[in-house]
C-alpha positions as CSV (number, residue, x, y, z in Angstrom):
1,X,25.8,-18.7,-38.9
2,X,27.5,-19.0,-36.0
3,X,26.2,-19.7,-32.7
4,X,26.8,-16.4,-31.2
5,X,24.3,-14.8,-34.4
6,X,22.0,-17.6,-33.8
7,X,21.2,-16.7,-30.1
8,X,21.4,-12.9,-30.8
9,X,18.7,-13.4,-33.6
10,X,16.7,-15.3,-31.5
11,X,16.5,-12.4,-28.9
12,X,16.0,-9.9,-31.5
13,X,13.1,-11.9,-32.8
14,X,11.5,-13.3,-29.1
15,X,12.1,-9.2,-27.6
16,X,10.3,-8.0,-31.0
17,X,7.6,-10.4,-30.6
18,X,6.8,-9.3,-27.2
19,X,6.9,-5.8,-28.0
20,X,4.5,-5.9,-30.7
21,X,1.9,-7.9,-28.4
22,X,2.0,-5.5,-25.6
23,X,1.2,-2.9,-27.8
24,X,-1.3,-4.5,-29.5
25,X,-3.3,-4.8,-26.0
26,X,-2.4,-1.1,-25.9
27,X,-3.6,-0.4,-29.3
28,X,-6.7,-2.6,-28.7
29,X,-6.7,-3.9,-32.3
30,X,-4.6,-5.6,-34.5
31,X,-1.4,-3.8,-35.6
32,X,-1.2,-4.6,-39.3
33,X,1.5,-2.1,-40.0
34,X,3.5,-3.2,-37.2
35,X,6.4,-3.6,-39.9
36,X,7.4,-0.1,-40.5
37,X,8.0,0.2,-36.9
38,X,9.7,-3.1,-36.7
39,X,12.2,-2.0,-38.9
40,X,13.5,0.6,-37.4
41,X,13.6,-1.6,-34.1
42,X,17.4,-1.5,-32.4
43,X,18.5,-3.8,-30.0
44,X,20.8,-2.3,-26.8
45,X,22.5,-5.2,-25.1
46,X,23.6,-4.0,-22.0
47,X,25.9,-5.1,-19.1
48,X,25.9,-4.3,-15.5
49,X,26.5,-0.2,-15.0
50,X,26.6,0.4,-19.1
51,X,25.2,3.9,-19.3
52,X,22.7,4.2,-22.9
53,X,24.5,6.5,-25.1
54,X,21.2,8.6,-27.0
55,X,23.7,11.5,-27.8
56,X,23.8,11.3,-31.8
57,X,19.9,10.5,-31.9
58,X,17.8,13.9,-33.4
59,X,14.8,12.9,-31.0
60,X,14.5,10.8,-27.3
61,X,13.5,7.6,-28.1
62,X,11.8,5.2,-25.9
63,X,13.2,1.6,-24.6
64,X,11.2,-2.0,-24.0
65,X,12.8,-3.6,-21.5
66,X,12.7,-7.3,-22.6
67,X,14.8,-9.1,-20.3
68,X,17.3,-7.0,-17.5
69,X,17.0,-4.6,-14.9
70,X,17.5,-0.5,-15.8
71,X,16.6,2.8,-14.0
72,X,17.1,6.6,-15.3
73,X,18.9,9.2,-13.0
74,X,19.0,12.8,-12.9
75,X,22.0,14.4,-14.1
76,X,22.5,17.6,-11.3
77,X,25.0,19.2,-9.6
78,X,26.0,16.9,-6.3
79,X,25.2,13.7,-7.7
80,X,22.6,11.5,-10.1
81,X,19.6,10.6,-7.8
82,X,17.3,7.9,-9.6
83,X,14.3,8.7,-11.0
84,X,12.8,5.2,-11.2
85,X,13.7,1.4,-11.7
86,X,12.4,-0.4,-15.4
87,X,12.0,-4.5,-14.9
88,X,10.9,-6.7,-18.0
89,X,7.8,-5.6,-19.7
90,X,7.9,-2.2,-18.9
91,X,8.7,0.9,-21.0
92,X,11.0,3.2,-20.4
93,X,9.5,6.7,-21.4
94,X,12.0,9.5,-19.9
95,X,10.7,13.3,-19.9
96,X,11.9,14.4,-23.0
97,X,10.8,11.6,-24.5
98,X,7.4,12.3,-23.7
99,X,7.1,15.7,-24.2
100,X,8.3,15.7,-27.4
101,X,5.6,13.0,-28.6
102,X,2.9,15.2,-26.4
103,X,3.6,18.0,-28.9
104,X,3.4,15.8,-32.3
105,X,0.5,13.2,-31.3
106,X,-2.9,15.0,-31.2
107,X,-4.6,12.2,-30.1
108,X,-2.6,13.2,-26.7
109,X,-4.2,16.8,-26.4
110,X,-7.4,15.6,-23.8
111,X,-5.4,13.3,-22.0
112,X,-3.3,16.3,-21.3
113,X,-6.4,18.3,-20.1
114,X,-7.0,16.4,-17.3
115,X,-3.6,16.1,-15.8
116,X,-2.7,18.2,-12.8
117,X,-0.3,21.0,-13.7
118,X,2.9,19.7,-11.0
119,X,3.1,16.6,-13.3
120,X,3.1,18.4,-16.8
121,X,5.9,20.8,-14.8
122,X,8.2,17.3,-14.1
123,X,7.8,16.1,-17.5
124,X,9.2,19.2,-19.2
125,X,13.0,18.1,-20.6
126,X,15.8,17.8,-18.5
127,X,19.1,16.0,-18.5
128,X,19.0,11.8,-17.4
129,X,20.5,9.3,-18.4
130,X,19.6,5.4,-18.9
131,X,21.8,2.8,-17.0
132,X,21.7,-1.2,-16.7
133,X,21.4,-2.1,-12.9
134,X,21.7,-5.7,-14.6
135,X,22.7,-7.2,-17.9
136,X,19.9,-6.5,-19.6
137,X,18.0,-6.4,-23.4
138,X,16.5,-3.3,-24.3
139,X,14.5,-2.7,-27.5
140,X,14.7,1.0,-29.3
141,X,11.4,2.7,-30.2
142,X,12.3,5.6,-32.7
143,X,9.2,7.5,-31.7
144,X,9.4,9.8,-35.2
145,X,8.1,6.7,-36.8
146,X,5.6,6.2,-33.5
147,X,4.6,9.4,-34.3
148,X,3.8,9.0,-38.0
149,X,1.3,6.0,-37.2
150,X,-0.1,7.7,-34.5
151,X,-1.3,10.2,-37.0
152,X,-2.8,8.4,-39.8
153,X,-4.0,5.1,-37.8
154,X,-6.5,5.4,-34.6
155,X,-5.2,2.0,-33.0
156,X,-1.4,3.8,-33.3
157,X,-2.8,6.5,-31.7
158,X,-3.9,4.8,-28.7
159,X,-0.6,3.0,-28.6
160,X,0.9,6.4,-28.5
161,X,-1.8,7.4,-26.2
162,X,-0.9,4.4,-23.5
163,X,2.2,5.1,-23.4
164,X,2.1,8.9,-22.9
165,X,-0.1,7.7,-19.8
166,X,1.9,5.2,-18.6
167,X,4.6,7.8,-18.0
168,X,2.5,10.0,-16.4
169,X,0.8,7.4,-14.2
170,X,4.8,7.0,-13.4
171,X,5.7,10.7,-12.8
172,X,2.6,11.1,-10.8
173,X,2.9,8.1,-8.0
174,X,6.3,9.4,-7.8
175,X,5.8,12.5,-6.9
176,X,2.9,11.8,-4.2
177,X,5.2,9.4,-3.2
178,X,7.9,11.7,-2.6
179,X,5.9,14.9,-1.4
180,X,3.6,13.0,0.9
181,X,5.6,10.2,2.7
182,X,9.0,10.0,4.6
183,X,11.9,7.7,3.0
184,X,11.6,5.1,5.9
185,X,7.9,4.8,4.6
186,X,8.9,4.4,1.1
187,X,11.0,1.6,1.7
188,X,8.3,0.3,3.7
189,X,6.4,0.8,0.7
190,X,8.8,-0.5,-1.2
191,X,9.1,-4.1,0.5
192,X,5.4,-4.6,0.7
193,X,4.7,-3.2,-2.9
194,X,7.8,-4.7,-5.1
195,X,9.6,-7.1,-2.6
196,X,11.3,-8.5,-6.2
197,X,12.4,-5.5,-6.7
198,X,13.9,-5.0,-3.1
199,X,15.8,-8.5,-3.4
200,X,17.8,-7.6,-7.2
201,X,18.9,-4.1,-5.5
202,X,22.0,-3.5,-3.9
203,X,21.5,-0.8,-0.6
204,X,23.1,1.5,-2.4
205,X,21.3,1.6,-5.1
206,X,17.6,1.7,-3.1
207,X,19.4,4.8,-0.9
208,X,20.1,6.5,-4.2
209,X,16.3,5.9,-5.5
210,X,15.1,7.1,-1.6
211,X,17.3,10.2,-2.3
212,X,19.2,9.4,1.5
213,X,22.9,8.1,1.9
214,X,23.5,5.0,2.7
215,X,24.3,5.3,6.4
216,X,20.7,6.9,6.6
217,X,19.6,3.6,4.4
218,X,21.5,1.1,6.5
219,X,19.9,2.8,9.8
220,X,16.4,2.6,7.9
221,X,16.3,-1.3,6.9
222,X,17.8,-1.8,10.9
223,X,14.5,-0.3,12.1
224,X,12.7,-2.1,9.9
225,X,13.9,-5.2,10.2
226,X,13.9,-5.0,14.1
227,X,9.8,-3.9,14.3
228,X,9.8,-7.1,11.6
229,X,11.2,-9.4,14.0
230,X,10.3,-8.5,17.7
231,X,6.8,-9.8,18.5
232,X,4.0,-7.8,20.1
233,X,3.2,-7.6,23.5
């Protein structure tokens, strides 16, 4: 084997591992069947800018993010805004994705209930795309097969069940976020709340998730920087 195999194996196997614990805590019992959906794991190795290419898959999957940086954008006319940034550890859940597994996993239906009607409006389908912001490792979840546990297994179904909530926890803070404050105050936000975040990001990249240009952006961080730095009186 050469040593190229080796060290791809070994991600495979350390990115799988992780996986299966975090959604074990989700799951909140052991996941004894964890094989079937190991199996139909995929690995994405991506480099900086690579755009995920989910055109010849029959449903949206979702992606662990196991090592790398990644955020989704919305395809529109005049540009691709981003949606949101994904670090390690987190899952990457877009829209489609979720609405498709709202529809096959009952154990969803109450969780739906409760959820105000603006975010079940975001999360209906529409056109984004995955990109790497860094070279990054992302794991495929086929979420047919996530669907099929879910169904006959109640620790599945609360895996299913987390991660249907996790993307609406997402959708949510975003849009109070983005209805209720002004950019300069979501970059302040931004610095106090994910400062690691703030430091892997290019400008351009935090203007496009602040939906401004990057004049606007470089005006923003000048403010900010100055009412940092000059002491009271």
């Amino acid at each position: 084997m050469s040593e190229r195999a080796r060290t791809s194996g070994e991600s495979r196997d350390r990115a799988t591992e992780r996986l299966r614990l975090i959604l074990q805590r989700l799951g909140d019992d052991p996941l004894v069947d964890f094989h079937r959906l190991e199996r139909t794991l995929e690995i994405v190795h991506l480099e900086r800018g690579d755009v995920v290419d989910d055109r010849n898959l029959t449903r949206p999957p979702a992606y662990f993010v196991h090592s790398g940086l990644a955020k989704t954008r919305l395809e529109r006319a005049g540009g691709r805004p981003t949606l949101r940034f994904y670090g390690e550890g987190e899952f990457i859940t877009g829209h489609s994705c979720a609405v498709a597994m709202l529809e096959s996993v009952a154990a969803a239906t109450e969780l739906t209930e409760t959820l105000p009607t603006l975010v079940l409006d975001e999360l209906r389908p529409r056109p984004s795309d995955t990109v790497a912001v860094e070279p990054s490792l992302l794991v495929r979840i086929d979420t047919c097969v996530l669907e099929e546990l879910a169904s006959g297994s109640l620790p599945w179904a609360q895996v299913a069940r987390g991660l249907l909530s996790i993307t609406y926890l997402q959708v949510y803070s975003d849009l109070q976020r983005h209805v209720a404050t002004r950019p300069e105050e979501r970059y302040r936000n931004l610095v106090t709340d994910r400062p690691d975040l703030v430091r892997r990001l290019s400008q351009r990249e935090i203007a496009s998730h602040l939906g401004i240009t990057e004049v606007s952006m470089s005006r923003i961080i000048k403010r900010v920087n100055q009412r940092v730095t000059t002491p009271p009186r």
